[in-house]
C-alpha positions as CSV (number, residue, x, y, z in Angstrom):
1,X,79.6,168.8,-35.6
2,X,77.3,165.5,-35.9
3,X,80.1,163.8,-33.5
4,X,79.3,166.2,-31.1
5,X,75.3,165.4,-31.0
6,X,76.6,161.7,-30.9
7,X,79.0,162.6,-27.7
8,X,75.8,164.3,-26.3
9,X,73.6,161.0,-26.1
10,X,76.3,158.4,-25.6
11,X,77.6,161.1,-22.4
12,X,73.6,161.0,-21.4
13,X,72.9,157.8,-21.7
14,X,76.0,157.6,-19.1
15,X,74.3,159.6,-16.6
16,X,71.6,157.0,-16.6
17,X,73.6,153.7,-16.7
18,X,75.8,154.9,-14.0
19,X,72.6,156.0,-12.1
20,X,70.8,152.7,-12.3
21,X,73.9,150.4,-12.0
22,X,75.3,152.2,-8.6
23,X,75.4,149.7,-5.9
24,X,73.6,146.9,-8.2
25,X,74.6,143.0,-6.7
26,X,74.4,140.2,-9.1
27,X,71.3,139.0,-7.3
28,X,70.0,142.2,-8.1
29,X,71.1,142.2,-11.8
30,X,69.4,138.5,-12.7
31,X,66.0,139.0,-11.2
32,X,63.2,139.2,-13.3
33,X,62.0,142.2,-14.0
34,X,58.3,141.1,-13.2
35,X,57.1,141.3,-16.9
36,X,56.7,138.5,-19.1
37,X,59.1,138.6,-21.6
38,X,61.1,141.1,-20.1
39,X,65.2,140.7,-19.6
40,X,67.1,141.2,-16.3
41,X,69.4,144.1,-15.7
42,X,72.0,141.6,-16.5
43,X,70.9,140.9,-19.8
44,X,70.4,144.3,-20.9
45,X,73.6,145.5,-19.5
46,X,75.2,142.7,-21.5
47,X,72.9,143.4,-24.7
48,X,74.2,147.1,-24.5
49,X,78.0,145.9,-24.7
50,X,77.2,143.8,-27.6
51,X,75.9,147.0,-29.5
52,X,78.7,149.3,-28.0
53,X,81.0,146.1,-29.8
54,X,79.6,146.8,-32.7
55,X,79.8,150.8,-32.6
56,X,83.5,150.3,-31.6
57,X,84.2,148.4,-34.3
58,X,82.8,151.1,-37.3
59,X,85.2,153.7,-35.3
60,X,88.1,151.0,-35.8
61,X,88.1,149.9,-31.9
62,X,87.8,146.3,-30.7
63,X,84.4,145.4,-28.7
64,X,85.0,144.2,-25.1
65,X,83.2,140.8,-25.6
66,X,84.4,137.8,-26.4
67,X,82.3,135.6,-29.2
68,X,81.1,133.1,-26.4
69,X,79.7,136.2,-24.4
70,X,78.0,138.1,-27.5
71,X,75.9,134.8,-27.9
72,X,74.6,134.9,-24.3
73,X,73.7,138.8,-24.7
74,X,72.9,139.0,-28.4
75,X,69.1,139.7,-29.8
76,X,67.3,136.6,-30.0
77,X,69.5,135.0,-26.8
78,X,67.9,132.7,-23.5
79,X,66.9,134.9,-20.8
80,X,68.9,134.7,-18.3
81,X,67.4,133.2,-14.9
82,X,68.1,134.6,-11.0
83,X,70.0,131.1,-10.8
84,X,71.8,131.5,-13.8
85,X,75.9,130.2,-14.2
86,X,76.4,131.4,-17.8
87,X,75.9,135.2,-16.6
88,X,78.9,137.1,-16.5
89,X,79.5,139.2,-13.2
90,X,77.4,142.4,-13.0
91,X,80.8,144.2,-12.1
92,X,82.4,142.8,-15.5
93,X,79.6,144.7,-17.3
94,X,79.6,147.7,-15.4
95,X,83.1,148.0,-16.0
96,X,82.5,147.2,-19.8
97,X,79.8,149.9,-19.9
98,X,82.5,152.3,-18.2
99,X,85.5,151.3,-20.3
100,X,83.8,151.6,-23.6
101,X,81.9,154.7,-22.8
102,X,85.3,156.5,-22.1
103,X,86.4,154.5,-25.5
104,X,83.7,155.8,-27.5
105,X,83.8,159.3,-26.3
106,X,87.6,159.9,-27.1
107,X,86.9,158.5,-30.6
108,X,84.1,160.5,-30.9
109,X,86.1,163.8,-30.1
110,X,88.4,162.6,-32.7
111,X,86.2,161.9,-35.7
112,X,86.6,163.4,-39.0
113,X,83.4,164.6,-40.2
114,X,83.9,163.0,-42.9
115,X,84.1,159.9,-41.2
116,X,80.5,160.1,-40.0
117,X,80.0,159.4,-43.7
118,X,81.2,156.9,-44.7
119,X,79.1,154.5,-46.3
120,X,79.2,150.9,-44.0
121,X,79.1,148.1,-46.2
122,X,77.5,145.6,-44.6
123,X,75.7,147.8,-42.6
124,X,76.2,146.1,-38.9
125,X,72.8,145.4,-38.3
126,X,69.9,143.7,-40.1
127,X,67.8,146.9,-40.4
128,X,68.3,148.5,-44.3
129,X,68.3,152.1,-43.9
130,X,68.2,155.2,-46.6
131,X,71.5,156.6,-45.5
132,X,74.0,153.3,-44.6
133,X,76.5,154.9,-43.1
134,X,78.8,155.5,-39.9
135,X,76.8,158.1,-38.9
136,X,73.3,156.5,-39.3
137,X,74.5,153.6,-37.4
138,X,76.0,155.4,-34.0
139,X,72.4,157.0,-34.3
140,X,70.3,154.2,-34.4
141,X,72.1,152.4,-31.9
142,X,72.4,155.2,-29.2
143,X,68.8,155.5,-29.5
144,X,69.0,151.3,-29.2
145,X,71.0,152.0,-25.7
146,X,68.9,154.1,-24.6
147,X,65.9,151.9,-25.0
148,X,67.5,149.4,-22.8
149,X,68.9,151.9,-20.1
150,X,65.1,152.8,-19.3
151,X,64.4,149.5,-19.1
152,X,67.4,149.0,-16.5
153,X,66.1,152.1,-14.7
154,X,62.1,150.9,-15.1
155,X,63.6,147.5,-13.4
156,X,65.3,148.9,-10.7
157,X,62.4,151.0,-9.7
158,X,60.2,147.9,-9.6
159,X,63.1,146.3,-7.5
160,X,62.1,148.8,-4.9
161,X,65.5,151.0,-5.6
C-alpha cells in the first residue's frame, strides 16, 4: 500500500513538471530566476534527474545521467549562466523527466511491500535518518522533487509565463 502513496506524489509532481516545462526554450530554461542564489529551470530540471538517478537505482533501475552530467546538476554544482555551453538541452531533460517518470511508476506498481523496507546501506544521501530504508528514501526525495518543481513553476511565473 505505501507504493501506492509513493505513485500518488511522483504522478503529482508530474502534473506540475509537465505544466511548467510545456513549451520551455533553452533561453528560457538558463535565465536567472531573478533571485540571488537561485538556479535556472535548467538546473533544477537537471538536479531533479540526478535524484530520480538515485531513486532508480534503490528500485534496481539505471539513472539516465551520465557521471560528467550528474557533476554539472549535482548539490553543491556552478550555476549555470543564460550563456552557458556545459548545459545539456532543455529537451534532453524534459525527456529525462518523462522517461524516468514512466520508469519509476511501473516499478512502483510492481513493488513488493516488502521491498519498501529494506534497509539501504549506505543510505544514498548524506542525511542519517531513523528509518534507513527504501521506503524512507523515495519519501524524502519526492518531497526533494517537489521542492524544486515549485521552484520551476515560481520561475516561470516570474518569466512572465
Amino acid at each position: 500500500m505505501y507504493n501506492l502513496y509513493l505513485l500518488a506524489a511522483l504522478q503529482y509532481n508530474k502534473l506540475n513538471l509537465d505544466r511548467n516545462t510545456e513549451g520551455l526554450t533553452q533561453a528560457e530554461s538558463l535565465a536567472a530566476p531573478g533571485t540571488a542564489g537561485g538556479n535556472c529551470i535548467n538546473w533544477n530540471l537537471g538536479h531533479i534527474l540526478v535524484y530520480r538517478g538515485r531513486m532508480l537505482e534503490a528500485l534496481g533501475g539505471k539513472p539516465v545521467l551520465n557521471q560528467a552530467e550528474v557533476e554539472l546538476y549535482q548539490r553543491g554544482s556552478s550555476a549555470l549562466g543564460p550563456d552557458s555551453k556545459e548545459a545539456l538541452p532543455v529537451e534532453r531533460l524534459v525527456s529525462g523527466i518523462k522517461q524516468t517518470g514512466e520508469e519509476m511508476q511501473t516499478r512502483l506498481r510492481e513493488l513488493d511491500p516488502a521491498q519498501v523496507d529494506r534497509v539501504l546501506d549506505p543510505f544514498p544521501i548524506a542525511r542519517p535518518v531513523e528509518l534507513p530504508t527504501v521506503g524512507t528514501f523515495l519519501s524524502m526525495m519526492l518531497v526533494h522533487e517537489s521542492y524544486h518543481a515549485g521552484q520551476i513553476g515560481l520561475t516561470r511565473r516570474l518569466q512572465g509565463k
